[in-house]
PDB file of N, CA, C and O in Angstrom:
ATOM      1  N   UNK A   1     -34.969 -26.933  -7.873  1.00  0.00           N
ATOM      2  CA  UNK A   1     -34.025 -26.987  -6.763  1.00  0.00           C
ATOM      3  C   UNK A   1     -32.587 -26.859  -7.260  1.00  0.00           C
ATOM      4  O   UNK A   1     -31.656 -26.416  -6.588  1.00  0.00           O
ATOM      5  N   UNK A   2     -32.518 -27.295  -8.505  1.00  0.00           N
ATOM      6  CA  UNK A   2     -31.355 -27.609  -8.858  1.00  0.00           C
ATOM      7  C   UNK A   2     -30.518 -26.427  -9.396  1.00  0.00           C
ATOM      8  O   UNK A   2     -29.290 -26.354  -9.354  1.00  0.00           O
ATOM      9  N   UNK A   3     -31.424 -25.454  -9.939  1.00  0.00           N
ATOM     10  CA  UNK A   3     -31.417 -23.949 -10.436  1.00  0.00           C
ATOM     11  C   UNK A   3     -30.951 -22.928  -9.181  1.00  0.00           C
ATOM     12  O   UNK A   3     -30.007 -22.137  -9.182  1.00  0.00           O
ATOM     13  N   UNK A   4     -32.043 -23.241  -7.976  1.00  0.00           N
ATOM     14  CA  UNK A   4     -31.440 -22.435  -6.743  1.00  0.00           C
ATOM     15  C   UNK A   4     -29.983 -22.812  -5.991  1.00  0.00           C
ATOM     16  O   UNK A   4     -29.312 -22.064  -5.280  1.00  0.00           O
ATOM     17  N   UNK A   5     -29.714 -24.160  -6.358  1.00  0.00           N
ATOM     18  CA  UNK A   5     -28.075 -24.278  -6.142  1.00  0.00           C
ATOM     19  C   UNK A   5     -27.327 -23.676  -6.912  1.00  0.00           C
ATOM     20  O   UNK A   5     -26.658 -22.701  -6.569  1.00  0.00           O
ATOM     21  N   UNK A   6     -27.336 -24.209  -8.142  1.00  0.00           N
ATOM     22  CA  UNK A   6     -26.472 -23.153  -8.918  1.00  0.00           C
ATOM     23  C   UNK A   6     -26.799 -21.365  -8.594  1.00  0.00           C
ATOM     24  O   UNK A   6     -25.841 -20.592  -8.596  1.00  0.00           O
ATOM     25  N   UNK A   7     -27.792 -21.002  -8.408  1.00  0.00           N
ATOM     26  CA  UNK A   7     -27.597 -19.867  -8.208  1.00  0.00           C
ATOM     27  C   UNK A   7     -26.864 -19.273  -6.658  1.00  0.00           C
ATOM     28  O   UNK A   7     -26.353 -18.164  -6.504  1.00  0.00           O
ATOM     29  N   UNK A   8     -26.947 -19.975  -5.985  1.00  0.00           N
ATOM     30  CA  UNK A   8     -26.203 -19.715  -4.441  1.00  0.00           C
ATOM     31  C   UNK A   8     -24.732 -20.317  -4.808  1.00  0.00           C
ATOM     32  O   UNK A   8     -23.847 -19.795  -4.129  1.00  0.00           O
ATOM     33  N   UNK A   9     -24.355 -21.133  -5.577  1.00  0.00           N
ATOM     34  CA  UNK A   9     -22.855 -20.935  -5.733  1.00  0.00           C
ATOM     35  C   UNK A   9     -22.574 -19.936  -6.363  1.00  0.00           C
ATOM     36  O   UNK A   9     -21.852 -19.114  -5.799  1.00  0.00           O
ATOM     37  N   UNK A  10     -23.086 -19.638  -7.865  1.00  0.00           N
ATOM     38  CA  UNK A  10     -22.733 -18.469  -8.269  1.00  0.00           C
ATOM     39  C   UNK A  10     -22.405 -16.951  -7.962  1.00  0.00           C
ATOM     40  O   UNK A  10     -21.728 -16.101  -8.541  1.00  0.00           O
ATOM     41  N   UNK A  11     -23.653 -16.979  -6.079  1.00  0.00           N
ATOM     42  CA  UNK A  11     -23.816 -15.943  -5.672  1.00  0.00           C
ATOM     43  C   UNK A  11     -22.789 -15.928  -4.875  1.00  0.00           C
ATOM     44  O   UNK A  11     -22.320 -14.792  -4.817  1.00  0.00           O
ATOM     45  N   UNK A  12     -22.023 -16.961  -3.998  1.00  0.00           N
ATOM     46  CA  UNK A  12     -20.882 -17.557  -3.342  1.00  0.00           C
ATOM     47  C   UNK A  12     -19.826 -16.886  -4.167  1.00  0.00           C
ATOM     48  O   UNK A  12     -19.466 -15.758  -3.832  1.00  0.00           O
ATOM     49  N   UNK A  13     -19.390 -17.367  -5.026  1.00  0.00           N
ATOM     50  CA  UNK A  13     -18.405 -16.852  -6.062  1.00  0.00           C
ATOM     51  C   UNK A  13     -17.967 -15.646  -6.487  1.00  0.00           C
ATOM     52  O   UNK A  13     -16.802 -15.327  -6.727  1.00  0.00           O
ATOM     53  N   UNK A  14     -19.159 -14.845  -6.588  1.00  0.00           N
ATOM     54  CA  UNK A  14     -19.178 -13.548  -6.925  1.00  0.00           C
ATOM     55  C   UNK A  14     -18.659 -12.646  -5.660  1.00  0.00           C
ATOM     56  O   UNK A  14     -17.944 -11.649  -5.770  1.00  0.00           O
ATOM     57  N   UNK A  15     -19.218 -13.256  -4.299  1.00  0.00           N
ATOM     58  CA  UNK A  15     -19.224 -12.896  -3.313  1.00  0.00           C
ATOM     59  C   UNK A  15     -17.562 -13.038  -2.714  1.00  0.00           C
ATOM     60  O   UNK A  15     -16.917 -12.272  -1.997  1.00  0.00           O
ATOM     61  N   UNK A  16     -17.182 -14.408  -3.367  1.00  0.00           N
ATOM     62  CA  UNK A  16     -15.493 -14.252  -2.785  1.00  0.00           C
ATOM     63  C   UNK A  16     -14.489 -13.785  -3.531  1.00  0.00           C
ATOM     64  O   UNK A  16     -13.344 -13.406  -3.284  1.00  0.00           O
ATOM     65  N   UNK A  17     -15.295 -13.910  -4.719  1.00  0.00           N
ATOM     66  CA  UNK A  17     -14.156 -12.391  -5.972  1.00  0.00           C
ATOM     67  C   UNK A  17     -14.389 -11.365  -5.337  1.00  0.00           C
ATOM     68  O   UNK A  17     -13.318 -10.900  -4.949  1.00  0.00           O
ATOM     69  N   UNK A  18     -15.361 -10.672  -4.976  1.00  0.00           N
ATOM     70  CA  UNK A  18     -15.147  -9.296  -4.607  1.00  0.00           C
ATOM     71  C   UNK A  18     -14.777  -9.555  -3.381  1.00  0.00           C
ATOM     72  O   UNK A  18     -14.402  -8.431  -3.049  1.00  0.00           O
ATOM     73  N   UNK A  19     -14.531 -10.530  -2.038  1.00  0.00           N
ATOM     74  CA  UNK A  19     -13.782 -10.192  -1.208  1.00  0.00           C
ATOM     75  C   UNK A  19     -12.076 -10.319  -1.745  1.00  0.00           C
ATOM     76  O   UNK A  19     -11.071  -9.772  -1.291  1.00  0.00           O
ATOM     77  N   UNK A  20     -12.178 -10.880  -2.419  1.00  0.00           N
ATOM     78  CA  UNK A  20     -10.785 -11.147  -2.870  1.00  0.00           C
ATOM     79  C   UNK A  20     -10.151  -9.282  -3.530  1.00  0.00           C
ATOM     80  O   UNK A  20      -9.346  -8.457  -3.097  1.00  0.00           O
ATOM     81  N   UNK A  21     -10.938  -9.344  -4.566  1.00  0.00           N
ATOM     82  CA  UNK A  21     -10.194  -7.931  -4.585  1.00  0.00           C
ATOM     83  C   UNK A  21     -10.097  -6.710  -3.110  1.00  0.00           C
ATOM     84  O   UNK A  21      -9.241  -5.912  -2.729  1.00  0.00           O
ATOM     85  N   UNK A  22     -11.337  -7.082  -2.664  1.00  0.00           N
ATOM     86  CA  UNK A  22     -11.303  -5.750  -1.442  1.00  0.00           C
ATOM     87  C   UNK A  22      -9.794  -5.990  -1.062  1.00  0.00           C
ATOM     88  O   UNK A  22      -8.951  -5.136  -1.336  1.00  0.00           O
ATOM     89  N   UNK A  23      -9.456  -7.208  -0.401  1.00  0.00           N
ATOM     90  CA  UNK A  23      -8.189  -7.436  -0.063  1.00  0.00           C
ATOM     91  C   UNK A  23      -7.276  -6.800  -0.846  1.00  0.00           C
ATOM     92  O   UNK A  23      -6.654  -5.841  -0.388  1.00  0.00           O
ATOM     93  N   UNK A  24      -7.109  -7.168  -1.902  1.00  0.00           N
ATOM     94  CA  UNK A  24      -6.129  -6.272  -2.543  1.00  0.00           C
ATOM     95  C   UNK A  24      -5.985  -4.474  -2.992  1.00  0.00           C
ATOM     96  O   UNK A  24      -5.033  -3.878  -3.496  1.00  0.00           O
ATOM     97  N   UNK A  25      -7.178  -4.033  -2.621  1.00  0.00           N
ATOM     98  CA  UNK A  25      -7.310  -3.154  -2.606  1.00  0.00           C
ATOM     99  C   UNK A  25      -6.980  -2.353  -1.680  1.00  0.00           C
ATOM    100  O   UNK A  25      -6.520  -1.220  -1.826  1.00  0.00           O
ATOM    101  N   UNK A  26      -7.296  -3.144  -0.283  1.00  0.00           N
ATOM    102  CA  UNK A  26      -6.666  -2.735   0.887  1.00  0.00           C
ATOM    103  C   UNK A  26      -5.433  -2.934   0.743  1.00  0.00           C
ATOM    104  O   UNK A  26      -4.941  -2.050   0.042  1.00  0.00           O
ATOM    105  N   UNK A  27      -4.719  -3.670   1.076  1.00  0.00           N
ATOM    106  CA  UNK A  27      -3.562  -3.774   0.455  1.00  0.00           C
ATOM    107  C   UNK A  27      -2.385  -3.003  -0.506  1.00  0.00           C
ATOM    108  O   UNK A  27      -1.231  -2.690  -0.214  1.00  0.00           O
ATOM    109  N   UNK A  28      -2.946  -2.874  -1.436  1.00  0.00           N
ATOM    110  CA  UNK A  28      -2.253  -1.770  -2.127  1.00  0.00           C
ATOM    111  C   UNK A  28      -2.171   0.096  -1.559  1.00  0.00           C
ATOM    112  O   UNK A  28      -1.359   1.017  -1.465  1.00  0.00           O
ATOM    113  N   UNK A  29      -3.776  -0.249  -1.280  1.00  0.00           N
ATOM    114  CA  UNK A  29      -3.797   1.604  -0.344  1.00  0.00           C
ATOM    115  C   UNK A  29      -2.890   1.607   1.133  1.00  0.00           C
ATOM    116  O   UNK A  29      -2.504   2.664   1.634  1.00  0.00           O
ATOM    117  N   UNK A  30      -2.610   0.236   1.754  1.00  0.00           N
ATOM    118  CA  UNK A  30      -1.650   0.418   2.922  1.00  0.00           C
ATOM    119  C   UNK A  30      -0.098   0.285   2.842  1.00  0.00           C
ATOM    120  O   UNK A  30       0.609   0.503   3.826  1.00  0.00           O
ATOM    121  N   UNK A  31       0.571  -0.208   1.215  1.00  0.00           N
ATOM    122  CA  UNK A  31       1.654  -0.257   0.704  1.00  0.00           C
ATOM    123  C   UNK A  31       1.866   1.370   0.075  1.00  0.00           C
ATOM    124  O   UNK A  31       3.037   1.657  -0.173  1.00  0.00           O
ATOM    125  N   UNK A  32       0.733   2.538  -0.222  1.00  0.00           N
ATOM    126  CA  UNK A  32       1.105   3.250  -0.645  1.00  0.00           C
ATOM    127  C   UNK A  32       0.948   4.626   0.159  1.00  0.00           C
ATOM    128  O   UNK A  32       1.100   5.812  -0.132  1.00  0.00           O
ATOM    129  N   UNK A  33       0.593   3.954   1.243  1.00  0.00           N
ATOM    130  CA  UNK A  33       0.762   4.782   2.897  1.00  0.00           C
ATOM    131  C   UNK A  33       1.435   4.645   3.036  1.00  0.00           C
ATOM    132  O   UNK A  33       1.876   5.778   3.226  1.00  0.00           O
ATOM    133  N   UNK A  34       2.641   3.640   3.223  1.00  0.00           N
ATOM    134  CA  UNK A  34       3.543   3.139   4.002  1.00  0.00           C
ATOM    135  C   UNK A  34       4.592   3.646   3.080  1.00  0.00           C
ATOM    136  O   UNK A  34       5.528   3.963   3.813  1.00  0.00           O
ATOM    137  N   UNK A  35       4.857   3.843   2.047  1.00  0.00           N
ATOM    138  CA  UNK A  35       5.637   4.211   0.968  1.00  0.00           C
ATOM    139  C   UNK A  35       5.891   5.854   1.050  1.00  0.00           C
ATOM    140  O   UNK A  35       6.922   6.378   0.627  1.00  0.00           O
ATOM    141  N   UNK A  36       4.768   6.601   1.673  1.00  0.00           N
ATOM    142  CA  UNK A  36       3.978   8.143   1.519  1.00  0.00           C
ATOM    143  C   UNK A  36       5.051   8.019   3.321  1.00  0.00           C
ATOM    144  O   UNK A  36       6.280   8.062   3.278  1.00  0.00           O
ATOM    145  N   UNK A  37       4.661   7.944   4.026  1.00  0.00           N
ATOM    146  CA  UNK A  37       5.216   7.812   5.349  1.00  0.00           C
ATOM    147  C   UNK A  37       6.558   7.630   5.246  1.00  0.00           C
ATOM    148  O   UNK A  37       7.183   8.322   6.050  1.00  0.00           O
ATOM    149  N   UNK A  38       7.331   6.828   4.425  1.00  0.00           N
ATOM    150  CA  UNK A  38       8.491   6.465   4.625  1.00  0.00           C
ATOM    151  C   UNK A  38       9.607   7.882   3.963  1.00  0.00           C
ATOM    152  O   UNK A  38      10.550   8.538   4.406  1.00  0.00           O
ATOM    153  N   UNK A  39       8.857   7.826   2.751  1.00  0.00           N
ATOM    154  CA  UNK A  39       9.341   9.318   2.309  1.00  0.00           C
ATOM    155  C   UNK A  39       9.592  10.498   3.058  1.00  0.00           C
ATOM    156  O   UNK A  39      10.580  11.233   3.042  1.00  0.00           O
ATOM    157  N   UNK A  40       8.417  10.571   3.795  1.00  0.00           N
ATOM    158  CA  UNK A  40       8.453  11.983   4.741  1.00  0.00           C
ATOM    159  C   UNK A  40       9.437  11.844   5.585  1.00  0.00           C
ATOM    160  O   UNK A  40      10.235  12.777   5.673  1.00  0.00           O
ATOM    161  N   UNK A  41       9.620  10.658   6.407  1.00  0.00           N
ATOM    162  CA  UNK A  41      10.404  10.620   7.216  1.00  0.00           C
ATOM    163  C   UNK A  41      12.147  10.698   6.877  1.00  0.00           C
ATOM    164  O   UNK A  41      13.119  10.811   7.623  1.00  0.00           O
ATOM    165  N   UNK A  42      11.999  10.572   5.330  1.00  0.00           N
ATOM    166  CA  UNK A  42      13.587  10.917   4.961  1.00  0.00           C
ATOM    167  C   UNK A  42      13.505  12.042   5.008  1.00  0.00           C
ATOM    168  O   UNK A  42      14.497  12.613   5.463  1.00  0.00           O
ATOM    169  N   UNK A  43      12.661  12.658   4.702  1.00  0.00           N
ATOM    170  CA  UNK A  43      12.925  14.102   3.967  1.00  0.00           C
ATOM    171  C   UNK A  43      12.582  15.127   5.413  1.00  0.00           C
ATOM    172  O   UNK A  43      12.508  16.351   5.308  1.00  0.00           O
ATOM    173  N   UNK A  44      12.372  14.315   6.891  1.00  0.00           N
ATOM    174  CA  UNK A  44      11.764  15.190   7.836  1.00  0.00           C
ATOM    175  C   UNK A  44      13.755  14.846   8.387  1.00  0.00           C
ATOM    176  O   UNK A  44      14.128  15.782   9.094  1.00  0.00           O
ATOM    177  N   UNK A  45      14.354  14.279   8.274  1.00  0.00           N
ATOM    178  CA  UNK A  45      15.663  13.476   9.172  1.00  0.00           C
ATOM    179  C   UNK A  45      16.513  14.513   8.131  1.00  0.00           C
ATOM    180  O   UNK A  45      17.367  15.304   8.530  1.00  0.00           O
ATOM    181  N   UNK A  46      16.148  14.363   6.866  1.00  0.00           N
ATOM    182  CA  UNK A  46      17.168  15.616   6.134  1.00  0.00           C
ATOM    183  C   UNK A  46      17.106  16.952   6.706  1.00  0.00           C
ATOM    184  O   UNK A  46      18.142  17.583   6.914  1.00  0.00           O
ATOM    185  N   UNK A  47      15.993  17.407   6.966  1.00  0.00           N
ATOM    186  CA  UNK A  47      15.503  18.726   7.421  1.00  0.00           C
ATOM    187  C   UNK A  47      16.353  18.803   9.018  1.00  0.00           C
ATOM    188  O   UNK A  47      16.977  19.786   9.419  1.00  0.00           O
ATOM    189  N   UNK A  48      16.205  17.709   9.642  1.00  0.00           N
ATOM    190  CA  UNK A  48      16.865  18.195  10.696  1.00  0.00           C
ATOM    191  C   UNK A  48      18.037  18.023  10.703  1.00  0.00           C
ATOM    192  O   UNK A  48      18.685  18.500  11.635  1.00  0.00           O
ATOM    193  N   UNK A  49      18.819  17.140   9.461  1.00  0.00           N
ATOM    194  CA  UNK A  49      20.167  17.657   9.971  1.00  0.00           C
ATOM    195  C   UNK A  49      20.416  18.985   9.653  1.00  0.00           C
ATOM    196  O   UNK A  49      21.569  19.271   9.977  1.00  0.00           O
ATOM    197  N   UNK A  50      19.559  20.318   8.940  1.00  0.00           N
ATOM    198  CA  UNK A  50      20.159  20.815   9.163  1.00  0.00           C
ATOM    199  C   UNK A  50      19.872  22.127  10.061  1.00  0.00           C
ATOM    200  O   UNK A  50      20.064  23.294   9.720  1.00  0.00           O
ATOM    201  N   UNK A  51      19.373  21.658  11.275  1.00  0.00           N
ATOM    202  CA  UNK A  51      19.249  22.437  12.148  1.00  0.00           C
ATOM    203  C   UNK A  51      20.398  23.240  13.209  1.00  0.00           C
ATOM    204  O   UNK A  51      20.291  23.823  14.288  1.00  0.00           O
ATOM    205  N   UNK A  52      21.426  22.959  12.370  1.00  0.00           N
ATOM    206  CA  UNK A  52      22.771  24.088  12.857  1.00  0.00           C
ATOM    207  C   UNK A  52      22.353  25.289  11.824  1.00  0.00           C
ATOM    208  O   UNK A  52      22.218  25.285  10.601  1.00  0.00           O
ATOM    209  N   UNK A  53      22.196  26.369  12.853  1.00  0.00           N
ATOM    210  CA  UNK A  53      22.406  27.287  11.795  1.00  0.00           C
ATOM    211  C   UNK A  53      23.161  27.844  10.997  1.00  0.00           C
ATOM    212  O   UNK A  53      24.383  27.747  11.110  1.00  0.00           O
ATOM    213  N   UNK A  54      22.610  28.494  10.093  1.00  0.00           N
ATOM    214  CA  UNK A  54      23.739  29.050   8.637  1.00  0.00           C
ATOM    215  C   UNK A  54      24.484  30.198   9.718  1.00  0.00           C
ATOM    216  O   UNK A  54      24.003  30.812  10.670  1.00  0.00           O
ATOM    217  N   UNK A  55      25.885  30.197   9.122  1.00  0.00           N
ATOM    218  CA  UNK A  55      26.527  31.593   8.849  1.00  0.00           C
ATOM    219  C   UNK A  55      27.565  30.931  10.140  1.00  0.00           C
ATOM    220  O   UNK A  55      27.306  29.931  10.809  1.00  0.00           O
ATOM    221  N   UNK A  56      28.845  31.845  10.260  1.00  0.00           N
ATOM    222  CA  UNK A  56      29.842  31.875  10.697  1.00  0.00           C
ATOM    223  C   UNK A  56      29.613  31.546  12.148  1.00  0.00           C
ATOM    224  O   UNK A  56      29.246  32.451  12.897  1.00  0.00           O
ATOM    225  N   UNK A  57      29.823  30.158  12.670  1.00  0.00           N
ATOM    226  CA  UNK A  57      28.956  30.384  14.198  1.00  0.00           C
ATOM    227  C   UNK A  57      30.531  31.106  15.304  1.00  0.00           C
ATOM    228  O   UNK A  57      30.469  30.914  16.519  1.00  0.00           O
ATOM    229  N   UNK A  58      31.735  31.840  14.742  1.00  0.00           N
ATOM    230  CA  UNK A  58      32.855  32.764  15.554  1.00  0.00           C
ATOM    231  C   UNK A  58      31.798  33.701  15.796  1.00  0.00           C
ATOM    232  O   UNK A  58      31.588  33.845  17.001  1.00  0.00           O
ATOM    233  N   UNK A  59      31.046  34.404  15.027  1.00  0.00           N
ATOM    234  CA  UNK A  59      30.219  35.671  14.834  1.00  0.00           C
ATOM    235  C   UNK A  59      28.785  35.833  16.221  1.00  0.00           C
ATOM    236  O   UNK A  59      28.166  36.811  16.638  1.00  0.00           O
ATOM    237  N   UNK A  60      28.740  34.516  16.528  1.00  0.00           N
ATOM    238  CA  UNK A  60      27.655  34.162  17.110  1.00  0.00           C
ATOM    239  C   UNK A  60      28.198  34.519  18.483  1.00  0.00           C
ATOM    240  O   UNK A  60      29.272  34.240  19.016  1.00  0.00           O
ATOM    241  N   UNK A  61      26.639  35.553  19.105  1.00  0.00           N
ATOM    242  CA  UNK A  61      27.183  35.982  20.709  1.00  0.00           C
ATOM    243  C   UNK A  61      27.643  34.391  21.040  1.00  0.00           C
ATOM    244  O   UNK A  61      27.143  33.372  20.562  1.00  0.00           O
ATOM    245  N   UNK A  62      28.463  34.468  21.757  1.00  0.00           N
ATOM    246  CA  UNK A  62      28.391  32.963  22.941  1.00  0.00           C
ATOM    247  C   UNK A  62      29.789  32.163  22.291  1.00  0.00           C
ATOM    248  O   UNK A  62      30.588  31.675  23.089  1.00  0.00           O
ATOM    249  N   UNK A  63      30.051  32.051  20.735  1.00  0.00           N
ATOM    250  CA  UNK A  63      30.643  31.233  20.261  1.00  0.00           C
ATOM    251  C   UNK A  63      29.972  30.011  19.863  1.00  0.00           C
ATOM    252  O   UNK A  63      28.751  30.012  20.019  1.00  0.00           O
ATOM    253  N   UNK A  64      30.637  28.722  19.270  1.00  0.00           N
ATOM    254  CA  UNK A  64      29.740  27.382  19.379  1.00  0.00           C
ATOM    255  C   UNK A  64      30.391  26.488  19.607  1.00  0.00           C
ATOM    256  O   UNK A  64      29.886  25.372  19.728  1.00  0.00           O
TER     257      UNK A  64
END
């Protein structure tokens, strides 16, 4: 009896180390989404500033 306890803690144990890492595993893959996302969004806000177009806008039918 005393053998099947120790073995159900052990199995306990094993069982909350590997939830323990899943956590961190998750974790790290949603810090390096969030990192991946944050980037784009600089580099999508750069892109639109420069949505004036190039070149002399006097030249442009209409003026600007």
């Amino acid at each position: 009896m005393r053998n099947n306890n120790a073995n159900k803690s052990l199995k306990f144990k094993s069982i909350r180390a590997a939830n323990v890492v899943d956590v961190h595993i998750q974790l790290f893959v949603s810090l390096n989404f969030a990192v991946f996302v944050s980037a784009n969004l600089h580099i999508k806000d750069k892109f639109l500033a420069l949505k004036k177009p190039a070149g002399n806008p006097h030249k442009w039918e209409g003026g600007y």
